[in-house]
N, C-alpha and C positions, 0 to 999 in steps of 0.2 A: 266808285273808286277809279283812280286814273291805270292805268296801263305797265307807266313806266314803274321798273322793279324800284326806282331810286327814290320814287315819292312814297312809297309804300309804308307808312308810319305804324300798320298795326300788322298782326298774322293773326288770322282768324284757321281754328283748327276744329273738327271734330269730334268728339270723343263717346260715341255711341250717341246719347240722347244729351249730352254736354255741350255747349257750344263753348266754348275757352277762346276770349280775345285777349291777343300780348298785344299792350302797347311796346311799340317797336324801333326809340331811339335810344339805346343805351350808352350811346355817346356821348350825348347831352343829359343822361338820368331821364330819361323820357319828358323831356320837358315838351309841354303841348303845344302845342299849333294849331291853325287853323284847317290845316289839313286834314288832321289827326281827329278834329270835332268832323269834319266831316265824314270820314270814314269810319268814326265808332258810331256814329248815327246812323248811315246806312246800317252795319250788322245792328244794331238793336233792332231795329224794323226790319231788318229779312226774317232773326230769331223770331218774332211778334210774329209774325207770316207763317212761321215753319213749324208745322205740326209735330215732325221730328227731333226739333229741339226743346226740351223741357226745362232745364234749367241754362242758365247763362254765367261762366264767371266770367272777371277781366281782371289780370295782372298786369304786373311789368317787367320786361327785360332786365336782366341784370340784377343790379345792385339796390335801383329801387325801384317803386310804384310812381310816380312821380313828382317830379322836382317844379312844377307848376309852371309857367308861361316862360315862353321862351325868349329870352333874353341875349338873342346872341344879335338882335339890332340894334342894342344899346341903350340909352338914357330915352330914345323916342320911342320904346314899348308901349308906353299909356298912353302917346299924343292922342290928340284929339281925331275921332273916325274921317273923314272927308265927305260922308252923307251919315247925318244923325241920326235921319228918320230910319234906317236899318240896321243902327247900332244894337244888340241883344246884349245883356251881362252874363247871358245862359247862351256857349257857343254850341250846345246841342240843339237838334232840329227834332229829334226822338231823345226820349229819356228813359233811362232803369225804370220809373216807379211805370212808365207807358207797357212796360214789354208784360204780357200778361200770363208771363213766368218768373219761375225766384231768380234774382241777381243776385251774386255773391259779388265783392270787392274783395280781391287775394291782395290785399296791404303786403307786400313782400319787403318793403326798404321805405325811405324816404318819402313822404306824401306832405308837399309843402305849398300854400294858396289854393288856387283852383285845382293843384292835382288834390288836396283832401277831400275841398268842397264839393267838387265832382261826386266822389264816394259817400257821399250822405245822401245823393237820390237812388242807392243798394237799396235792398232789401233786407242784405245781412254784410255783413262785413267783419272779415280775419285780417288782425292787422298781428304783423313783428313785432316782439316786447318790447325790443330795442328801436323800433322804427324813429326816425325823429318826424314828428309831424307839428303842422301847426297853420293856422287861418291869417298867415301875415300881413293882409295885403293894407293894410293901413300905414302899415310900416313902412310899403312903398307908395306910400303917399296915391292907394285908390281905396276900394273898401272891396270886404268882402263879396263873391258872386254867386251863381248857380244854385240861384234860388238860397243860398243859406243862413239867412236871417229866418228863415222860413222850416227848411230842412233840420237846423241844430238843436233849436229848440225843444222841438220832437222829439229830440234824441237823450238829451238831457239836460233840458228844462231851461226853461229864459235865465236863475240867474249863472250856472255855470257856461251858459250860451254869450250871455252878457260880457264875464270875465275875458273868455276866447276871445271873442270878436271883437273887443273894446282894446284888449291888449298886446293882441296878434304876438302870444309869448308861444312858444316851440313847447310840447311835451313830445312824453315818449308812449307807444304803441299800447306799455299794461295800463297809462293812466288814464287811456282813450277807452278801454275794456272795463276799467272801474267805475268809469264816469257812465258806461251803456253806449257810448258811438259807437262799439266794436263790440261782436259777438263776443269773441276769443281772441286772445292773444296768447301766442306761441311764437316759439323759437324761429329764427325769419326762416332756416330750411325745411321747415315742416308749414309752411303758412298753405304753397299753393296743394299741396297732398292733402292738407285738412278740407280746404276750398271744394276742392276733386270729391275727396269722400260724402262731405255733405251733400255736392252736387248730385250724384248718384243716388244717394239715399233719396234725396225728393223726387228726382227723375223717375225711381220706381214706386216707391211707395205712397206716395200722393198721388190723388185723382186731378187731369189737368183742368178738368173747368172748375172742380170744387177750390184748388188753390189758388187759379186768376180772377175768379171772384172775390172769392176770400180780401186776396192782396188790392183789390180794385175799392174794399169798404174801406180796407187800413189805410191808403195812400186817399181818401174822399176828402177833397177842401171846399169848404172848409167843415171840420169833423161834423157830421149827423149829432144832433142833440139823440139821447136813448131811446125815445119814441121813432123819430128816425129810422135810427138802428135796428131797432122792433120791427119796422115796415120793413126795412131791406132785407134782415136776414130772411122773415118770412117768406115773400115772394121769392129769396132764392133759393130756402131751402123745397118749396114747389114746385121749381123750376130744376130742382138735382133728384129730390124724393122721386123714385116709380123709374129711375132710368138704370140703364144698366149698370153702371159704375155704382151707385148707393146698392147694387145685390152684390157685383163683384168685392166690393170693400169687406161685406161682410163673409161672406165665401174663401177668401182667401186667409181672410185670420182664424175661421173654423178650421179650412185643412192648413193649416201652417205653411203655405206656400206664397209666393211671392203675385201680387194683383197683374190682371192683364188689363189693361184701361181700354175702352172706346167710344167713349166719347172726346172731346177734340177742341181748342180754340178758335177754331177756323167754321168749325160744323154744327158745335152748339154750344155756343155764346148768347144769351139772353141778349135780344135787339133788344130792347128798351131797357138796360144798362148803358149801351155806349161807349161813350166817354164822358159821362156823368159825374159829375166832381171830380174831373183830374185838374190840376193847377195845371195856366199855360202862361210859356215866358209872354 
């Protein structure tokens, strides 16, 4: 990240074992930049780094989540790159589904083009009922990015994927919650305190190497046929069975008390996991 307070597109805050990034133009509805990719990419990858950090959410200032690319250059937004060969459709460099903790997406307001499409590589995602969101960018005569022909799918299913993405029509926040893109929808002033609360709740009560595994099978591209699956959960659950977090878990639910975790994504990570089946731009 640069220095000057004036470039500073996000605020990255702590919150015990929470890490909470605002994106941070609410002048403009947080509309993205390339800055802003690069600065939410570093924190993804410090959180990936920090043992201290266990879960991750990211809002937005203001009014909304954001309002998608920024357009204050005018009609030459989409021009053509001036070197193609380093052109990406994915302006992150680290991504949510990389960080091998839960991402929340606190959908607080507006999430329109690459600000929605961003938030389909969450984990989970609380969006405003009211929010108005929508995958428009064909409408600006480019197509959809960030991975999202890829990521919606997933979420719910090629043909309601199809409809979005083919007609870059605007819905709202509860129809994103019906359809499965969004955990919950709630009331926009209660979005980021629900975000907070779930954050918490996994930061303590889940084990971190059982959950970054876990999330590292969910996010595998492309998905493990069942036998697959069969192989990976076993070797992992060999690799968790006999340590001390699989005694702690059950210890903690006997005496009613809240688990103390030690083990670690940093200290014991199964090497020959990887980064094995992660999609790269």
């Amino acid at each position: 990240m640069t220095d000057a307070a004036a470039d500073q597109t996000i605020i990255v805050d702590r919150q015990h074992q929470v890490l909470l990034i605002t994106l941070d133009r609410p002048d403009v509805l947080n509309a993205f930049s390339s800055e802003m990719g690069r600065q939410l990419s570093d924190a993804l990858r410090e959180a990936d780094g920090d043992d201290d950090v266990r879960v991750v959410v990211v809002t937005g200032a203001g009014r909304a989540f954001c309002s998608g690319a920024d357009f204050s250059g005018g009609a030459g937004v989409f021009g053509a790159p001036s070197d193609r060969s380093t052109f990406r459709s994915d302006p992150l460099t680290f991504h949510p589904w990389e960080v091998r903790k839960p991402t929340i997406a606190a959908i607080n307001g507006a999430a329109i083009g690459l600000g929605l499409t961003m938030t389909l590589q969450f984990d989970l995602r609380i969006v405003a009922d009211d929010a108005k969101l929508g995958i428009v960018q064909v409408r600006r005569g480019v197509m959809p990015d960030l991975h999202s022909h890829w990521t919606l799918p997933r979420l719910v299913g090629h043909g309601r994927a199809t409809e979005l993405i083919l007609t870059g029509r605007r819905f709202t926040g509860a129809e994103a919650a019906h359809w499965g893109m969004a955990s919950e929808a709630v009331p926009a002033d209660q979005v980021l305190p629900r975000a907070l609360e779930l954050a918490h709740e996994l930061a303590t009560q889940t084990a971190p190497v059982s959950v970054g595994v876990s999330k590292r099978l969910l996010w595998w591209n492309p998905p493990p046929d069942a036998d697959r699956i069969d192989d990976l959960e076993t070797d992992l659950h060999l690799h968790l069975m006999g340590g001390p977090d699989a005694r702690e878990g059950v210890l903690a639910w006997s005496e009613r008390r809240d688990p103390v975790w030690a083990w670690t994504v940093s200290e014991n990570w199964p090497d020959w996991l990887a980064d094995d089946g992660l999609p790269r731009p």
